[in-house]
C-alpha positions, 0 to 999 in steps of 0.5 A: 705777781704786781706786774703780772696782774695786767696780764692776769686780768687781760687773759681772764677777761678775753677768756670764755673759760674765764667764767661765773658758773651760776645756775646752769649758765655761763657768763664771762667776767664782763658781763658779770661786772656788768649785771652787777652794775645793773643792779647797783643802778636800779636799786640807785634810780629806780626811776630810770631805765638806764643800763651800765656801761662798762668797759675795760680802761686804758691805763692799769691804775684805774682798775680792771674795769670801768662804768661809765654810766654816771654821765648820761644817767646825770644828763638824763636826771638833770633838771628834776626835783631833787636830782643829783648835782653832778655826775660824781654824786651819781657815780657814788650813789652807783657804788653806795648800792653795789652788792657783789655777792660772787666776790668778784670785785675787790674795791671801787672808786669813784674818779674823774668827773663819774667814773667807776674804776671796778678792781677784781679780787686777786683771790677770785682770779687766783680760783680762776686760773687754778680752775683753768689749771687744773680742769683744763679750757673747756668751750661751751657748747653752742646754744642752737645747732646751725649748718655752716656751708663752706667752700673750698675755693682751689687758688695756687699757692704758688702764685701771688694772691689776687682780686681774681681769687675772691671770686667764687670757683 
Protein backbone atom coordinates (compact mmCIF):
# COMPACT_ATOMS: atom_id res chain seq x y z
CA UNK A 1 0.00 0.00 0.00
CA UNK A 2 3.26 2.65 0.58
CA UNK A 3 4.11 2.38 -3.02
CA UNK A 4 0.75 2.78 -4.04
CA UNK A 5 0.06 5.91 -2.13
CA UNK A 6 1.57 8.22 -4.99
CA UNK A 7 -0.38 6.76 -7.01
CA UNK A 8 -3.37 7.21 -4.81
CA UNK A 9 -3.12 10.60 -4.23
CA UNK A 10 -2.11 11.67 -8.19
CA UNK A 11 -5.80 9.92 -9.25
CA UNK A 12 -7.75 11.52 -6.43
CA UNK A 13 -6.22 14.92 -7.02
CA UNK A 14 -6.93 14.91 -10.87
CA UNK A 15 -10.10 13.20 -10.25
CA UNK A 16 -13.47 15.52 -10.30
CA UNK A 17 -15.21 12.64 -8.42
CA UNK A 18 -12.54 12.86 -5.99
CA UNK A 19 -14.37 15.58 -3.91
CA UNK A 20 -15.68 17.26 -0.38
CA UNK A 21 -19.19 17.02 -0.70
CA UNK A 22 -20.27 20.27 1.65
CA UNK A 23 -23.42 22.25 1.55
CA UNK A 24 -24.55 21.49 -1.82
CA UNK A 25 -21.30 21.87 -3.58
CA UNK A 26 -18.43 20.26 -5.13
CA UNK A 27 -14.82 21.04 -4.67
CA UNK A 28 -11.83 18.84 -5.77
CA UNK A 29 -9.08 18.04 -3.19
CA UNK A 30 -6.94 21.26 -3.99
CA UNK A 31 -9.21 23.69 -3.71
CA UNK A 32 -9.98 22.37 -0.16
CA UNK A 33 -6.32 22.12 0.70
CA UNK A 34 -6.39 25.48 -0.56
CA UNK A 35 -9.76 27.19 1.54
CA UNK A 36 -8.00 25.79 4.40
CA UNK A 37 -5.01 27.16 3.88
CA UNK A 38 -7.04 30.40 3.25
CA UNK A 39 -8.28 30.46 6.61
CA UNK A 40 -5.02 29.47 8.47
CA UNK A 41 -3.62 32.43 6.97
CA UNK A 42 -6.09 35.09 7.77
CA UNK A 43 -6.66 33.88 11.36
CA UNK A 44 -2.33 33.96 11.19
CA UNK A 45 -2.20 37.71 9.63
CA UNK A 46 -5.22 39.11 9.75
CA UNK A 47 -3.77 42.21 8.29
CA UNK A 48 -2.77 41.15 5.30
CA UNK A 49 -4.91 40.15 2.17
CA UNK A 50 -2.78 37.58 0.81
CA UNK A 51 -4.22 33.96 -0.72
CA UNK A 52 -2.30 30.44 -0.39
CA UNK A 53 -0.38 29.09 -2.54
CA UNK A 54 -0.66 25.76 -3.21
CA UNK A 55 0.77 23.24 -5.32
CA UNK A 56 1.34 19.59 -5.83
CA UNK A 57 5.56 18.71 -4.96
CA UNK A 58 8.00 17.14 -7.06
CA UNK A 59 9.11 14.70 -4.74
CA UNK A 60 6.78 12.29 -2.65
CA UNK A 61 8.38 12.56 0.87
CA UNK A 62 7.45 16.42 0.86
CA UNK A 63 3.96 15.27 1.08
CA UNK A 64 0.66 15.39 -0.90
CA UNK A 65 0.69 19.02 -1.29
CA UNK A 66 2.72 22.11 -0.56
CA UNK A 67 1.88 26.08 0.29
CA UNK A 68 4.17 28.11 -0.79
CA UNK A 69 2.84 31.36 0.83
CA UNK A 70 5.24 31.86 3.71
CA UNK A 71 7.63 33.68 1.22
CA UNK A 72 5.95 36.39 -0.16
CA UNK A 73 3.83 36.81 2.92
CA UNK A 74 7.49 37.34 4.55
CA UNK A 75 8.45 39.62 1.69
CA UNK A 76 5.04 41.68 2.17
CA UNK A 77 5.37 41.91 6.55
CA UNK A 78 8.89 42.74 6.18
CA UNK A 79 9.89 45.85 7.72
CA UNK A 80 7.03 46.31 10.01
CA UNK A 81 6.92 46.70 13.73
CA UNK A 82 6.99 43.17 15.28
CA UNK A 83 6.96 41.45 12.18
CA UNK A 84 8.39 37.87 11.64
CA UNK A 85 12.15 37.10 11.28
CA UNK A 86 12.15 34.80 8.37
CA UNK A 87 9.77 33.23 6.22
CA UNK A 88 9.88 29.92 8.66
CA UNK A 89 8.64 31.62 11.30
CA UNK A 90 5.57 32.44 8.97
CA UNK A 91 5.36 29.18 7.79
CA UNK A 92 4.64 28.03 11.41
CA UNK A 93 2.86 30.60 12.21
CA UNK A 94 0.70 29.31 9.00
CA UNK A 95 0.16 25.71 10.33
CA UNK A 96 -0.10 26.82 14.17
CA UNK A 97 -3.66 28.39 12.86
CA UNK A 98 -4.69 25.32 10.72
CA UNK A 99 -8.11 23.67 11.38
CA UNK A 100 -9.08 21.21 9.38
CA UNK A 101 -12.29 20.13 10.06
CA UNK A 102 -12.91 17.50 7.19
CA UNK A 103 -10.17 15.18 8.29
CA UNK A 104 -8.46 15.90 5.09
CA UNK A 105 -4.99 16.69 5.99
CA UNK A 106 -3.02 14.05 8.31
CA UNK A 107 0.20 16.32 9.39
CA UNK A 108 2.02 19.30 8.29
CA UNK A 109 5.51 20.20 8.33
CA UNK A 110 7.28 23.18 8.27
CA UNK A 111 10.75 22.47 5.73
CA UNK A 112 12.94 24.30 3.79
CA UNK A 113 13.19 27.83 4.23
CA UNK A 114 8.94 28.18 4.52
CA UNK A 115 7.36 25.86 3.06
CA UNK A 116 4.49 23.63 4.11
CA UNK A 117 4.31 19.99 3.12
CA UNK A 118 0.46 19.21 3.56
CA UNK A 119 0.05 14.76 3.98
CA UNK A 120 -3.44 13.55 3.44
CA UNK A 121 -5.07 11.19 5.65
CA UNK A 122 -5.04 7.68 4.09
CA UNK A 123 -8.35 7.24 6.04
CA UNK A 124 -9.85 10.07 4.05
CA UNK A 125 -8.49 8.69 0.75
CA UNK A 126 -9.56 5.15 1.88
CA UNK A 127 -13.39 6.69 2.16
CA UNK A 128 -12.73 8.20 -1.22
CA UNK A 129 -11.74 5.59 -3.33
CA UNK A 130 -14.40 3.25 -1.54
CA UNK A 131 -16.94 6.00 -2.52
CA UNK A 132 -15.51 5.83 -6.04
CA UNK A 133 -16.05 2.02 -5.93
CA UNK A 134 -18.98 1.61 -4.90
CA UNK A 135 -20.95 4.71 -6.37
CA UNK A 136 -19.17 4.65 -9.41
CA UNK A 137 -17.69 8.25 -11.34
CA UNK A 138 -20.35 10.52 -11.44
CA UNK A 139 -19.32 14.39 -13.36
CA UNK A 140 -21.14 17.36 -12.00
CA UNK A 141 -23.43 18.83 -13.82
CA UNK A 142 -22.64 22.03 -15.61
CA UNK A 143 -23.20 25.48 -13.88
CA UNK A 144 -24.86 27.35 -17.19
CA UNK A 145 -25.98 25.76 -20.14
CA UNK A 146 -24.03 26.71 -23.12
CA UNK A 147 -24.56 26.04 -27.03
CA UNK A 148 -21.32 24.65 -28.36
CA UNK A 149 -21.02 24.76 -32.28
CA UNK A 150 -19.05 22.13 -34.04
CA UNK A 151 -18.01 21.69 -37.55
CA UNK A 152 -17.39 18.82 -39.17
CA UNK A 153 -14.61 19.68 -41.56
CA UNK A 154 -14.43 16.43 -44.37
CA UNK A 155 -10.45 15.72 -44.82
CA UNK A 156 -9.42 12.14 -46.40
CA UNK A 157 -8.23 9.95 -44.26
CA UNK A 158 -6.36 8.44 -46.29
CA UNK A 159 -4.20 11.19 -47.15
CA UNK A 160 -1.32 12.59 -44.97
CA UNK A 161 -2.71 15.50 -42.94
CA UNK A 162 -1.75 19.30 -43.91
CA UNK A 163 -1.87 23.02 -43.20
CA UNK A 164 -4.39 22.85 -45.90
CA UNK A 165 -6.87 20.98 -43.57
CA UNK A 166 -6.87 23.66 -40.62
CA UNK A 167 -8.87 25.67 -43.25
CA UNK A 168 -12.52 25.78 -42.51
CA UNK A 169 -14.51 23.48 -45.24
Amino acid sequence: VPRLLPRLTCFLTTSVVASLHTAATMQNIATAVRDIFDVSIRRAFPEQEARAIVAIPKDVKFGNYQCNSAMAMFQALKGQPGAVKNPREVAQRIVNNLQDTSGLIDKTEVSGPGFVSVFLSPAFMAEKIHAIAVGGVTVPLPLRKRKVVVDFSAPNIAKEMHVGHLRST
